[in-house]
N, C-alpha and C positions, 0 to 999 in steps of 0.2 A: 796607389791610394785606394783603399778598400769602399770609400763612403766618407760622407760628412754628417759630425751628427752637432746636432748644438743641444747642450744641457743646460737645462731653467731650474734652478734652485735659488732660494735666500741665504743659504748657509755656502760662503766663500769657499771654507774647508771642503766640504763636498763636492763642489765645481770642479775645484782643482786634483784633488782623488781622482775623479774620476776622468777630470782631461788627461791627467798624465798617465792613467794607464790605458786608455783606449787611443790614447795617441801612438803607444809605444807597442801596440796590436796593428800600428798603421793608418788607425781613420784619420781623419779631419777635424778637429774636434776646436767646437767655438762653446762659451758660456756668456751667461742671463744672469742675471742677480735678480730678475721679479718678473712677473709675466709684463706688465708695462713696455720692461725693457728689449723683450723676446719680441712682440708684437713692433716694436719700432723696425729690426732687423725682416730680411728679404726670406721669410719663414721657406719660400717654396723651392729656397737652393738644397734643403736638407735632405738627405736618402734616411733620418730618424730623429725623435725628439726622446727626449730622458727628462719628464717634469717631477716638480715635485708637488705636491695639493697644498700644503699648508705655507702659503705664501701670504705678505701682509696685506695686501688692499686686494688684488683679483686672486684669486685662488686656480692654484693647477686644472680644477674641474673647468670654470668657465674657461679658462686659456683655451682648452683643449676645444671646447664646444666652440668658438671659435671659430679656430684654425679649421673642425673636420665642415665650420659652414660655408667654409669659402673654396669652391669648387678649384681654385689653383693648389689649396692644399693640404683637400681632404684625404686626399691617398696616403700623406706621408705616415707612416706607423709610428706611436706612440709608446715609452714603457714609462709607465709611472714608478719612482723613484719615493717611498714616502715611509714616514712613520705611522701613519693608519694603517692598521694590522685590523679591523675587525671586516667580519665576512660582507656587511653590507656596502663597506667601502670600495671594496675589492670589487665587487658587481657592476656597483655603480662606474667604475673606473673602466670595465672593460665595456660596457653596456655603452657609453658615450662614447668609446671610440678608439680605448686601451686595447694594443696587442699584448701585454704584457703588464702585471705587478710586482715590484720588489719592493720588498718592506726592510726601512732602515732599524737597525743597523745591518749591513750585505756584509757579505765576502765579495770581496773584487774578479774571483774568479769564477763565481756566479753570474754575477753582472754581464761580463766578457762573452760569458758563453750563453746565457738570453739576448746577447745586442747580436751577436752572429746568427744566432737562428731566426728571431725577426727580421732580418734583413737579411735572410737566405731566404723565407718566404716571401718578401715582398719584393724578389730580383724578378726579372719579367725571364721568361723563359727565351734560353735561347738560340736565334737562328740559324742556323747551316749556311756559310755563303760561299760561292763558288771563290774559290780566289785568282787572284787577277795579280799581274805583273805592278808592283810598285811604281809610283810615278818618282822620279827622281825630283826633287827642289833644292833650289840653290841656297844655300846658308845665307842669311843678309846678316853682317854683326850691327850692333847696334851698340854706340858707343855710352862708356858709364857717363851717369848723371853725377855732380858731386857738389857739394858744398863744405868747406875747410873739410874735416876727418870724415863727413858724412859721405857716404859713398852709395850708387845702386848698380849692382853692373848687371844690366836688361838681358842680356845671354843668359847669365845664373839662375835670375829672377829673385836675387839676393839684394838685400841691404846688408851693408857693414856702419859700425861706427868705430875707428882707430883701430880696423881692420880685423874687428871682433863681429861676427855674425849676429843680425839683431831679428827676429822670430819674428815676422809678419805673415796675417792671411795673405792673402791675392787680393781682396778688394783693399784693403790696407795699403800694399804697394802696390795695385794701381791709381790708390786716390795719391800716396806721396808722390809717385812718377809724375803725373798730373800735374800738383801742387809745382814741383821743383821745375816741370818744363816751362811752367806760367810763371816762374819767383816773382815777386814784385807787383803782383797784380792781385786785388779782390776778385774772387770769381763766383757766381752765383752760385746757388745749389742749382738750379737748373744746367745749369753750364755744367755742373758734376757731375750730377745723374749725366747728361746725356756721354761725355766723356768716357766715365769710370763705372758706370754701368749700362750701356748701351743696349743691351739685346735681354733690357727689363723695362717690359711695359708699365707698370706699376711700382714702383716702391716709396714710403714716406720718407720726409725729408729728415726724421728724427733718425733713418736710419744713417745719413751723413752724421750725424752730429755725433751719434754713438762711434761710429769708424775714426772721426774725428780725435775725440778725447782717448780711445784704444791707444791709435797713432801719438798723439801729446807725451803719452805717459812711456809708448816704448822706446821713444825716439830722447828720452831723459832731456837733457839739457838742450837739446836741439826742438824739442819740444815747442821751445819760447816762442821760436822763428814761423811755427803756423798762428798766425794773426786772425781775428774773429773780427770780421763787421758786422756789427749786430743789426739785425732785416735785410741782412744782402746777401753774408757768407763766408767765404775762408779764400786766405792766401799766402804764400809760402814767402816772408820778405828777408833780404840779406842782414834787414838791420831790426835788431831789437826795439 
């Protein structure tokens, strides 16, 4: 995997454009439907952002001002994605904190080759190390998790559903792993954060709820079975 980048656009068509071709370049690629939604997720996992400015209630400009004031995430590079084509926009965009402008409508393969060379700039140079004999480790298998057709088999790091492959990030099946080991039980957001995200000092709870409803929607009909206590939290129950 090259990088992770998550893309914040209004316009669904666009997210998806461009997930599915920098996915298919190899990144990591997550989407925002509105800066609100961006700022709820764990901004400082990303190696680049691809916003768009003209968003409906915060606009790409303040997102970005943001993101570069919060010292966990002011390093991450920026390419603004937008329909503003005039020169002062374009300033302004890189003046706050844009490595890069593309003005819509793009070529894809424009796109591709600005998101490579921002993040060929922003890769830290690297070390020389002397190399050293491998440590050998023992395989521990770790047996699938499963409910009726839903399946997670933890070696893969796969889900299936009637043994058709279903597209989750990693915090996605670690929040389902989670949910399915606990079945039957309400479990805090506290309880999740520290679980399924553990080695994050910081994150909002809206970013559960975002992981959350992803998960509902991939998991189709199995969906039903994550249960919502409302002021407490989520849990995975055998019965509808």
């Amino acid at each position: 995997m090259q990088g992770r980048i998550l893309v914040i656009d209004d316009e669904e068509a666009i997210c998806e454009i461009l997930k599915y071709n920098l996915e298919k370049e190899g990144y990591d690629v997550d989407t925002a439907y509105s800066a609100e939604e961006a700022l709820g997720l764990n901004i400082a996992c990303y190696s680049l952002l691809i916003v768009d400015i003209m968003m409906d209630k915060m606009s790409g400009f303040d997102l970005v001002k943001k993101i570069k004031y919060n010292p966990e995430t002011e390093n991450i590079p920026v390419i603004f994605c937008t329909a503003m084509a005039g020169e002062d926009d374009t300033v302004m965009g890189l003046n706050i904190g844009g490595d890069d402008y593309i003005t819509k409508p793009f070529v894809i393969g424009a796109v591709i080759a600005r998101v490579k060379a921002v993040l060929r700039r922003a890769m830290p140079p690297k070390v020389v190390e002397i190399p050293v004999a491998p440590r050998v480790h023992q395989q521990v298998y770790e047996p699938d998790i499963t409910f009726k057709t839903l399946r997670i088999n933890r070696n893969e790091k796969q889900c299936y559903i009637d043994g058709t492959p279903v597209k989750l990030t990693r915090n996605e099946l670690d929040l389902l792993v989670f949910l399915m080991g606990q079945r039957n039980r309400i479990l805090s957001r506290q309880e999740i954060m520290e679980n399924v995200w553990p080695d994050k000092t910081v994150i909002g709870q809206r970013a559960i709820d975002v992981n959350i409803k992803r998960l509902r929607d991939k998991l189709l009909d199995y969906g039903k079975y994550i249960h919502t206590k409302t002021g407490y939290g989520y849990g995975f129950k055998e019965e509808v």
